[in-house]
N, C-alpha and C positions, 0 to 999 in steps of 0.2 A: 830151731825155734819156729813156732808158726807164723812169724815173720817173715822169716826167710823161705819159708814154703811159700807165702803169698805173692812176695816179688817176683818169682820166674813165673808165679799163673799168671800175672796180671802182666809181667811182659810178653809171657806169649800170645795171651788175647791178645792186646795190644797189637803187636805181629800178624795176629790173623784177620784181625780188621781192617788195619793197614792193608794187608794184601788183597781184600777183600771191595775197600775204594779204589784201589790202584788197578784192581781188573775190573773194575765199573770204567772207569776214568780209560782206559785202553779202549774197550769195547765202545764206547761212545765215541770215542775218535773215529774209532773203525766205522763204526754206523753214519757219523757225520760226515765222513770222506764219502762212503758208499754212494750217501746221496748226495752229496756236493758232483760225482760222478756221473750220477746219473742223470740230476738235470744241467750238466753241460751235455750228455750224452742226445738227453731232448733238444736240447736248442740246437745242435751241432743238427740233429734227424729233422728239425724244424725247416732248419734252414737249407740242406739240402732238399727235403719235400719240395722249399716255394721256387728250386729253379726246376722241379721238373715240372709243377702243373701249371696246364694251358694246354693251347690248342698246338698240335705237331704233321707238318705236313712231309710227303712223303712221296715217292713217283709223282706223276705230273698228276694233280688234281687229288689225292690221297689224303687222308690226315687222321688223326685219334685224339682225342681227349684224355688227361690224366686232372683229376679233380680229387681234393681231398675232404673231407666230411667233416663236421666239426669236431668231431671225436678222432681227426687227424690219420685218419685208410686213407690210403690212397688207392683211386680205382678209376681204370683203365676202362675206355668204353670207346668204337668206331663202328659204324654202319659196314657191315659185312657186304661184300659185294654182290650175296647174295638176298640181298635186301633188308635183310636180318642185322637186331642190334646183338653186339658184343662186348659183350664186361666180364672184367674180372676186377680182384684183389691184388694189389702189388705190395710187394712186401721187400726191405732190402737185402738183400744178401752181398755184402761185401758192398761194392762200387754197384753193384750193377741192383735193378728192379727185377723181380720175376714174377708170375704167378700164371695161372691157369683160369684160360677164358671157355666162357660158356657163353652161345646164344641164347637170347629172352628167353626159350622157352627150356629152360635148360639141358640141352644139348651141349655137348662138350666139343668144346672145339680144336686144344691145344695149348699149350702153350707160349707165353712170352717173356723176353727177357731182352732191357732196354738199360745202356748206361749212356751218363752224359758225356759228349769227347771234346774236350777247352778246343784243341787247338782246329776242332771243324764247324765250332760255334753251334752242334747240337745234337742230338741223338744216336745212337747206335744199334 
């Protein structure tokens, strides 16, 4: 009867809308964990950032600047010995800060790579 042809069409839509919230309903999860991840991922980098910047002394009389910008870089800067300023970008890799510095005028200078260490109360 055409009855009975309509009950399985209409359970199978049925079925395929179902399936069809339920992978909405999934991917939202997924989406809302993402960034549930990510901003602990910010806050966790937030908070690391504010123990590194300030001012950092080093040899007898020596030190650098690590300052972060409101858009949250952090950027590395000390008076080169040769009288020259020096900055870069620092960027985290793992535990540790790296990035590559150039003089004002940009001149490349090298690289740096700086982690925090608890138990010597600070830099490395």
């Amino acid at each position: 009867s055409e009855r009975a042809r309509l009950v399985p069409e209409f359970e199978r839509q049925y079925y395929e809308r179902a399936a069809v919230v339920e992978d909405r309903a999934r991917r939202t999860v997924r989406l809302e964990s993402a960034c549930v991840e990510a901003a602990l991922e910010a806050e966790l980098s937030t908070d690391r950032d504010s123990l590194v910047v300030g001012v950092w002394s080093y040899r007898e009389g020596s030190q650098y600047h690590i300052t972060r910008s409101p858009t949250g870089v952090l950027r590395f800067s000390e008076a080169h010995s040769s009288g020259r300023e020096a900055s870069g970008i620092l960027r985290w890799q793992g535990s540790w800060l790296q990035g590559d510095l150039s003089f004002d005028d940009g001149e490349h200078l090298g690289s740096i790579r700086i982690r925090l260490v608890e138990e010597h109360g600070g830099a490395q």
